[in-house]
Wavefront OBJ file of the C-alpha trace (Angstrom):
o trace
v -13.820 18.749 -20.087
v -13.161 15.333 -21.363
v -15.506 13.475 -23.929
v -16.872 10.940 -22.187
v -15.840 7.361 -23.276
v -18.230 4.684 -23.648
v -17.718 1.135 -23.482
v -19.451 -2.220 -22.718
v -17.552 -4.691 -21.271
v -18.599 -8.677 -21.471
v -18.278 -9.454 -17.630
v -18.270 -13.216 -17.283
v -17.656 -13.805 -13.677
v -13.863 -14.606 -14.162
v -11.446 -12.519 -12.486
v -10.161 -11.794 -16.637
v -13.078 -10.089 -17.876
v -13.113 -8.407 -14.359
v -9.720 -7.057 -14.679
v -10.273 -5.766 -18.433
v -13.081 -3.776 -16.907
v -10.816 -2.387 -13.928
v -7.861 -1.391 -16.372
v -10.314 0.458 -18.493
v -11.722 2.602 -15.792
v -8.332 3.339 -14.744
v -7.928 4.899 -18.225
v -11.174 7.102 -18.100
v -13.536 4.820 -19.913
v -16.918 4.827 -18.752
v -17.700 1.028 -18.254
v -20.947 -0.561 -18.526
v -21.163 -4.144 -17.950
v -23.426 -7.154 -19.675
v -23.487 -10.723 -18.839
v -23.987 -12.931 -21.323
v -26.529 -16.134 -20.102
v -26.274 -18.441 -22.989
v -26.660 -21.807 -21.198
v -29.575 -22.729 -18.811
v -29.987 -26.497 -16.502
v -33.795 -25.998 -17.521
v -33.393 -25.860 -21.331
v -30.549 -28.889 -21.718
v -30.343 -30.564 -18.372
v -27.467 -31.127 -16.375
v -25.216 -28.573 -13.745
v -24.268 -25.212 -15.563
v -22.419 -22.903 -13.489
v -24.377 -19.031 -15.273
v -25.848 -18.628 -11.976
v -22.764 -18.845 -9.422
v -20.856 -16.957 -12.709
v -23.580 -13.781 -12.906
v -23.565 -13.826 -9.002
v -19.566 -13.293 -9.545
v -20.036 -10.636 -12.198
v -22.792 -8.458 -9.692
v -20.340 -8.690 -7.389
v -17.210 -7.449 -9.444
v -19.759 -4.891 -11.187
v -21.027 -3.797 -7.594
v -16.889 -3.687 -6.450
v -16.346 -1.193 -9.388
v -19.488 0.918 -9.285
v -20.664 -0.168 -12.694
v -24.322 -0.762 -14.031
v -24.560 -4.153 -14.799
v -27.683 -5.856 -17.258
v -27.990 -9.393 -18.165
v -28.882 -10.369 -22.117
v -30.888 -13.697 -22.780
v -29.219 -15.370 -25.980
v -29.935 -19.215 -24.950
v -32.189 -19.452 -28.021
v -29.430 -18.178 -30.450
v -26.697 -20.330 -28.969
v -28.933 -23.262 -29.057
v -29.920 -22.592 -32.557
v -26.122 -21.054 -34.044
v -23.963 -23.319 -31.864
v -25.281 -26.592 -29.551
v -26.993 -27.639 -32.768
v -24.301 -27.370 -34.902
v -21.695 -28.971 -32.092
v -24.594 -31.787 -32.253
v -24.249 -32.219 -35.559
v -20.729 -32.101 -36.106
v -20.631 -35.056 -33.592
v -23.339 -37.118 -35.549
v -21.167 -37.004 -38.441
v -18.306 -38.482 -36.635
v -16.011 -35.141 -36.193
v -14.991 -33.370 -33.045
v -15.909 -29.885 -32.979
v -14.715 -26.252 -31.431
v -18.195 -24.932 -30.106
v -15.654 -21.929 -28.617
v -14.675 -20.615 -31.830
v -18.634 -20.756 -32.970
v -19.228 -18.994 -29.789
v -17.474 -16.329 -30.074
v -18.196 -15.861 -33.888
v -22.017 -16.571 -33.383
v -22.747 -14.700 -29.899
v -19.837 -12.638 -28.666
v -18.714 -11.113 -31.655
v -22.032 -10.845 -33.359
v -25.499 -10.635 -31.553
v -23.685 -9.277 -28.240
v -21.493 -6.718 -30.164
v -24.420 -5.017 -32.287
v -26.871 -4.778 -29.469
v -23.437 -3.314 -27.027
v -22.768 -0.757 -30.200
v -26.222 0.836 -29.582
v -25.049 1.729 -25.929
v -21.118 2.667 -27.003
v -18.572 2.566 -29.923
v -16.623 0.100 -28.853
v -17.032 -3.356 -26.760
v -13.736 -4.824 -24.587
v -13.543 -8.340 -23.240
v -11.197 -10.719 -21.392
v -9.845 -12.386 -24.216
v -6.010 -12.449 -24.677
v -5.347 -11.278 -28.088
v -4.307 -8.106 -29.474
v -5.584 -5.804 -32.241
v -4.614 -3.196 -34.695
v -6.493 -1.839 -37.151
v -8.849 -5.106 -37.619
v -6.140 -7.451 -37.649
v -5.651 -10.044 -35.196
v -1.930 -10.670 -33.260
v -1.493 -13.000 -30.817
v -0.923 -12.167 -27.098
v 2.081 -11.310 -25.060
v 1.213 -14.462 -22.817
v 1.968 -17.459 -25.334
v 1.049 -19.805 -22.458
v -2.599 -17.812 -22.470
v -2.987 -16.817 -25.791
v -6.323 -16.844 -27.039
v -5.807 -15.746 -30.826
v -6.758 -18.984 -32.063
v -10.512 -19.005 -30.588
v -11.175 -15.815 -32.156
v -9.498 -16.604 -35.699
v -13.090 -16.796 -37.046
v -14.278 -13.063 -36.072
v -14.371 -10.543 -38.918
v -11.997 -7.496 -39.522
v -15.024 -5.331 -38.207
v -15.819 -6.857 -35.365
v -12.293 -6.498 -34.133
v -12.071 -3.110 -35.072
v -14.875 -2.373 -32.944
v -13.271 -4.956 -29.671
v -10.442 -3.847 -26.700
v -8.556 -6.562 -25.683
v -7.118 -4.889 -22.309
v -5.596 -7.891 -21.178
v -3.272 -8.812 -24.746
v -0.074 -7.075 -23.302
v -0.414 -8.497 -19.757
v 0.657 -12.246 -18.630
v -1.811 -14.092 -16.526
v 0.759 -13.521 -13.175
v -0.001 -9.765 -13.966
v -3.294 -10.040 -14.235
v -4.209 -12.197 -10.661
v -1.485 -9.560 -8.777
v -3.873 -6.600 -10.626
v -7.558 -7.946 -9.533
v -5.735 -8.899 -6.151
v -4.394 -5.473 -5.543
v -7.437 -3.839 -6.862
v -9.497 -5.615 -4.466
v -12.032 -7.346 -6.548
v -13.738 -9.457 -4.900
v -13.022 -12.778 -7.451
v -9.650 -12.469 -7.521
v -8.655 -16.075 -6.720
v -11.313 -17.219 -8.451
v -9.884 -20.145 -10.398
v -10.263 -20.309 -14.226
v -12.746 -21.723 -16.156
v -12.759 -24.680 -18.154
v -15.023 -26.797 -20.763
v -17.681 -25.771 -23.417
v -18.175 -22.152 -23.942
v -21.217 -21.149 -21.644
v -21.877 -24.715 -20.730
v -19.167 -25.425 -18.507
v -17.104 -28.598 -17.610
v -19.009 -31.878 -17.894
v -17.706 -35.656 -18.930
v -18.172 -35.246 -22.655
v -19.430 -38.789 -23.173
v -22.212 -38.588 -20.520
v -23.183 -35.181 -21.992
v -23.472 -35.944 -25.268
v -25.224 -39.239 -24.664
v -28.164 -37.571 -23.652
v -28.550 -35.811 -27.197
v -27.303 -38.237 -29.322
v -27.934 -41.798 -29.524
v -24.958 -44.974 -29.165
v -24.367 -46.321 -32.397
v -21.914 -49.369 -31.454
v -19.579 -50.697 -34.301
v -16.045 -52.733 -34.183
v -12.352 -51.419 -33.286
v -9.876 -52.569 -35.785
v -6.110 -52.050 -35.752
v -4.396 -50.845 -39.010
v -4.255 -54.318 -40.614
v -7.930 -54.528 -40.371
v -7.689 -57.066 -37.232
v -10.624 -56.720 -34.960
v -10.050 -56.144 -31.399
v -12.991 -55.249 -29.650
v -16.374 -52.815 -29.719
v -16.616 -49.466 -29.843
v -19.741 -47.073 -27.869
v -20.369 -44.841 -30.888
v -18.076 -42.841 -32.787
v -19.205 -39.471 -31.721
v -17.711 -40.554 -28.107
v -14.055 -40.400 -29.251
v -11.566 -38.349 -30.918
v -8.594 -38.681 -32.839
v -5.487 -39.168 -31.176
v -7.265 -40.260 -27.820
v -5.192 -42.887 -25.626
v -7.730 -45.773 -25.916
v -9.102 -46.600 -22.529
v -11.450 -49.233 -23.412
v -11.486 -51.794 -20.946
v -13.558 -54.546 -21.603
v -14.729 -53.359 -24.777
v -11.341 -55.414 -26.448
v -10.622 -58.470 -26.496
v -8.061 -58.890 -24.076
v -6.377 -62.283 -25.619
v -6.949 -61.423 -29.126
v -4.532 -58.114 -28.495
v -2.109 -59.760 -26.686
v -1.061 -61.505 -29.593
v -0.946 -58.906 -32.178
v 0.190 -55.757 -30.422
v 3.776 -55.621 -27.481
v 2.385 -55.937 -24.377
v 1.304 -53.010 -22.261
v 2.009 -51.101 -25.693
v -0.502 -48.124 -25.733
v -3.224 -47.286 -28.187
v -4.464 -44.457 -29.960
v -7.695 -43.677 -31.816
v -5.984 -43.070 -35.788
v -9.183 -42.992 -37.654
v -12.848 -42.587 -37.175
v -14.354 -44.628 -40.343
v -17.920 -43.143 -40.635
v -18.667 -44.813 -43.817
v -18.792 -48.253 -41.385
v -19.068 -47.065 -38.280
v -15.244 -48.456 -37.771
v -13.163 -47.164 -35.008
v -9.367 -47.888 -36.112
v -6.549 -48.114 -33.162
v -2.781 -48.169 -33.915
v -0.114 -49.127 -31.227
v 1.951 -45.383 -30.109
v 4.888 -47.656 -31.916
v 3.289 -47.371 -35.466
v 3.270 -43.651 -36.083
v 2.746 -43.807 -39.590
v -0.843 -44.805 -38.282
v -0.751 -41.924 -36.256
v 0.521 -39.255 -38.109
v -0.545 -37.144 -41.172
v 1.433 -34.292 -42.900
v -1.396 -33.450 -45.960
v -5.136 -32.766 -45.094
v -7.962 -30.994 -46.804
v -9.624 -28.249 -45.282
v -12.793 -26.271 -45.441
v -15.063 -23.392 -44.544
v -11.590 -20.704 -45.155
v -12.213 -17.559 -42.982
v -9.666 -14.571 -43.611
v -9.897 -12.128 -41.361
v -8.724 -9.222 -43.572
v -8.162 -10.836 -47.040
v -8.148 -13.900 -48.938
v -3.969 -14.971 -48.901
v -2.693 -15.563 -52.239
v -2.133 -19.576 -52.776
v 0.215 -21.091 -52.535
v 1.016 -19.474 -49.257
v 3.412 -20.531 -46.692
v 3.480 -19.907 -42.978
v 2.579 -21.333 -39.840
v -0.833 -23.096 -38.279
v -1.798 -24.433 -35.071
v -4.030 -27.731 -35.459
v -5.186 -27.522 -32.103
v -5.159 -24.872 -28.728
v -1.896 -25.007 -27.237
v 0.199 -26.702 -29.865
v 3.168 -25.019 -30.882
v 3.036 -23.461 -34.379
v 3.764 -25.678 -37.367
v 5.345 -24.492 -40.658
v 2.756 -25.348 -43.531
v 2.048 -24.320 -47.288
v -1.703 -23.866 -48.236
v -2.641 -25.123 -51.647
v -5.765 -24.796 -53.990
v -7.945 -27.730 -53.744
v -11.000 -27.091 -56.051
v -13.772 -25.568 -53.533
v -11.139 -26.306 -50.145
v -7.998 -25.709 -49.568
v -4.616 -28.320 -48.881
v -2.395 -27.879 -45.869
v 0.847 -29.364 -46.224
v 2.638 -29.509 -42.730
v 6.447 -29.350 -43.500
v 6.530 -32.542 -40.266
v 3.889 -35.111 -39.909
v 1.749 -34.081 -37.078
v -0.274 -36.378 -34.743
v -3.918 -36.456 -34.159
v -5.271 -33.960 -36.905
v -8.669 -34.043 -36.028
v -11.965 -33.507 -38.669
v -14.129 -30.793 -37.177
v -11.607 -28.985 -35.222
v -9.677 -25.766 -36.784
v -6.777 -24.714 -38.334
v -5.473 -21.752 -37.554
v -3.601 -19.444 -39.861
v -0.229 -17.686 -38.689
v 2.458 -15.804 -40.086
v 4.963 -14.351 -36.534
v 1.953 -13.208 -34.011
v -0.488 -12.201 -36.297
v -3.208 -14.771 -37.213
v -4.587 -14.543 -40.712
v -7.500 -16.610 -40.172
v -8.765 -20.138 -40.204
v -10.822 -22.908 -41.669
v -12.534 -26.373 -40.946
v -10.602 -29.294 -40.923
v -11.950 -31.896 -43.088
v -10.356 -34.763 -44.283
v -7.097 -36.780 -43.603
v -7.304 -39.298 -45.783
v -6.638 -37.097 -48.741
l 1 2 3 4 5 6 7 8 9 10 11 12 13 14 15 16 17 18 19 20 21 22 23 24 25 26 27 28 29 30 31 32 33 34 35 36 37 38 39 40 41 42 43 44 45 46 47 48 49 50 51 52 53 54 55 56 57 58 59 60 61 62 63 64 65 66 67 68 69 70 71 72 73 74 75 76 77 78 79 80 81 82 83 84 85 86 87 88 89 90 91 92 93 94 95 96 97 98 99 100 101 102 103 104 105 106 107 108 109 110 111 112 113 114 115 116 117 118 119 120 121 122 123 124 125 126 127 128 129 130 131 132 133 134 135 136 137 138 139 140 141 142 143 144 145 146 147 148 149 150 151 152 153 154 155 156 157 158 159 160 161 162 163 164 165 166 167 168 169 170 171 172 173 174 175 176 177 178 179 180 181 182 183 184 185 186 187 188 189 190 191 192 193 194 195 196 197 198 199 200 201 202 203 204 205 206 207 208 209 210 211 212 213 214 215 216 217 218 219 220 221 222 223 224 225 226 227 228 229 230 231 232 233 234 235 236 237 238 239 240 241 242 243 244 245 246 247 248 249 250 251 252 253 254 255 256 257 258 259 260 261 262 263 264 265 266 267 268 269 270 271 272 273 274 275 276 277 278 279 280 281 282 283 284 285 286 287 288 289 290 291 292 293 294 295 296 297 298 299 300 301 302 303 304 305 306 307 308 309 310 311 312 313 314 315 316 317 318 319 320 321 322 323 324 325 326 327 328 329 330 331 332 333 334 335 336 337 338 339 340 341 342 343 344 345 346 347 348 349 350 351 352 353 354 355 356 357 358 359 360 361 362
């Protein structure tokens, strides 16, 4: 007889996680599912979809014959993530509550509490793994390497990725073929666990409008901002009435584009530059902070690749010593390097790690 295989799969309700689960029974696993409920309408206010997502997961779990429990972490995301996304935004930087997600909840409190029911946990994620080192996915269009370039070496030791060989087309044809019952379900989208919501009417309910002026390079003042928090570098500026209409006709080309440069904390200034003025636009040295490696510390200076965002295409960069951060010079300027967000170590598929980005101006 066969030893039994044990493993606890994070159903979400998407037809991804529900396919991981599916592939692994096909290969003799013995699958237990757990939905994660991280989000409620009655703690933060506002539509959250956890409801019509676990009702998708009973069903898949109910589809495959599976036992299926539901763990509460809605205090520990509040408390490891939505305060820290919160805070981030006070400060005037755009966070990546996903990456803090999955290294405060998924691949933390979910994965020691699954490792008391089996060895190993499996997900939806597309990523691969080999021995605690992180590659990214066969999909490049999917790949989700860069969300997870904050988990350690043992968590991913201890993590399937079923899906990291498969592209999405695969993996629809699979759930639709295996006859689970979300199948067409489309993907989601927006903050982990929260779901999609306008970003400025969301975060307006948790932090308050601190108004200040819009400036172009020179200094020139063009209009009012809402409150820095509400905008983020690199963002086509859709202001409307908040410029002054005649005062930017004569200083920038008409119908020229403009996009946010620079968030200026210090005085609440929100600086513009016309798409024509990329030197206003563009940065090719920033500091960052915050370094996580997900095997080892790289010796400095190191050169490879980073992505400065999800879905950018990998930029050649050389990492520096910077006293307690580190100095990423990208061999081509690149455009809207945002404070807050990550960058994201690479050298070929396999992603070294990241860290915080936090300055521009350096």
């Amino acid at each position: 007889m066969k030893p039994q295989k044990n493993i606890v799969v994070g159903l979400s309700g998407g037809v991804d996680s529900a396919v991981a689960a599916w592939l692994l029974q096909q290969q003799d696993w013995q699958v237990r599912g757990v939905f994660m409920k991280n989000w409620s309408e009655n703690d933060f206010g506002g539509p959250c979809p956890w409801a019509e997502d676990l009702d998708s997961a009973m069903g898949v779990a109910e589809h495959l014959k599976i036992p299926l429990e539901t763990w509460n972490f809605e205090t520990e995301y509040r408390d490891r993530v939505f305060k820290v996304m919160l805070h981030e935004y006070q400060q005037g930087r755009t966070p990546n509550p996903d990456i803090l997600c999955n290294r405060e909840i998924k691949f933390s409190l979910f994965l020691e509490r699954a490792l008391k029911l089996a060895p190993l946990i499996a997900t939806g994620h597309y990523a691969r793994t080999k021995d605690g080192k992180l590659f990214k996915a066969l999909d490049n269009d999917k790949d989700q390497s860069y969300f997870l370039s904050a988990v350690s070496s043992r968590a991913l030791r201890q993590t399937l990725f079923p899906l990291g060989d498969l592209k999405k087309g695969q993996v629809r044809r699979i759930a639709k073929d295996a006859k689970l019952p979300n199948w067409d379900r489309p993907d989601s989208t927006g903050i982990c666990f929260i779901g999609e919501k306008k970003m400025v009417e969301f975060l307006s309910k948790y932090i308050n409008w601190n108004p200040g002026p819009i400036v172009l390079p020179n200094g020139q003042k063009i209009g009012r901002h809402h409150g820095l928090q509400f905008y983020t570098i690199g963002q086509r500026h859709g202001f409307g009435g908040d410029l002054d209409q005649k005062k930017l006709a004569t200083l920038v080309k008409s119908g020229q584009p403009l996009y946010v440069s620079t968030k200026r904390v210090i005085d609440n200034t929100l600086i513009v530059a016309p798409a024509d003025q990329p030197a206003d636009l563009e940065t090719k040295d920033f500091l960052v902070s915050e370094p996580h490696w997900i095997t080892m510390a790289v010796s400095l200076p190191w050169t490879g690749t980073a992505k400065l965002r999800y879905r950018q295409s990998d930029v050649p960069v050389t990492l520096w010593s910077a006293g307690d951060k580190l100095r990423v010079s990208c061999q081509s300027p690149q455009r809207a390097v945002t404070p807050g967000q990550y960058a994201v170590f690479y050298q070929g598929d396999e992603c070294f790690g990241s860290a915080v980005i936090d300055r521009v101006d350096a």
